[in-house]
N, C-alpha and C positions, 0 to 999 in steps of 0.2 A: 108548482102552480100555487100561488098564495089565493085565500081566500077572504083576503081583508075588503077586496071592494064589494064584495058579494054578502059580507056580513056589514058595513056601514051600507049597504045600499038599500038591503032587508032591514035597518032600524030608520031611514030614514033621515041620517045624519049627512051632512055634507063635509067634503075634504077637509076644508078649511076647519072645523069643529074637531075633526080628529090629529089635524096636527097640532095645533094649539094643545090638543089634551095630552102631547108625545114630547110639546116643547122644540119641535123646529116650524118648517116652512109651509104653507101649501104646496108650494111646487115641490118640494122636497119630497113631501109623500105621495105627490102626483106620483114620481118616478118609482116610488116604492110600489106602488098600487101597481105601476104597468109595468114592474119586471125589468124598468131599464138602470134599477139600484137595489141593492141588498138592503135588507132590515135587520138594524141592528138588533141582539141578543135582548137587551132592556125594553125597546119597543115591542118587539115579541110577546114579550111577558106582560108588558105592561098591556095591549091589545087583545089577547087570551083573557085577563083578569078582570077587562072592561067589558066585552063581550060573553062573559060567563061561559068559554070555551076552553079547549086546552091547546096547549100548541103545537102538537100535531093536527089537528083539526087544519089551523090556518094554512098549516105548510102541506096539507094535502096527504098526510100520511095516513090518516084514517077518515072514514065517512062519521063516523060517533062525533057527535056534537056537546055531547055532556060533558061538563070538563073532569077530573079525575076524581075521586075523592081526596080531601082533605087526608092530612095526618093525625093520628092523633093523638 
């Protein structure tokens, strides 16, 4: 279970704004949002890194929302 519409939905952003910021469609990420297309590995990362989360968070593998610490 992805948590990307649940985190654009809690900023208040709309589809269209976040696919532009990923570089394909609306409708493209429509299907991302509803599970009926996989998210590429760069969109992952780059969605985690805009939402200040980690990607486990999005993909459901942990409740922690903080994203990891840095290295250093």
């Amino acid at each position: 279970m992805l948590r990307i519409k649940e985190l654009r939905e809690d900023n208040d952003i709309k589809q269209a704004e976040i696919a532009k910021f990923l570089g394909i469609q609306q409708n493209s990420y429509s299907q991302i949002e509803n599970e009926k297309n996989t998210i590429q590995i760069d969109h992952l990362i780059k969605l985690a890194s805009f939402y200040k989360t980690s990607t486990d968070y999005i993909l459901g593998l942990t409740d922690e929302i903080k994203p990891y610490p840095k290295k250093k």
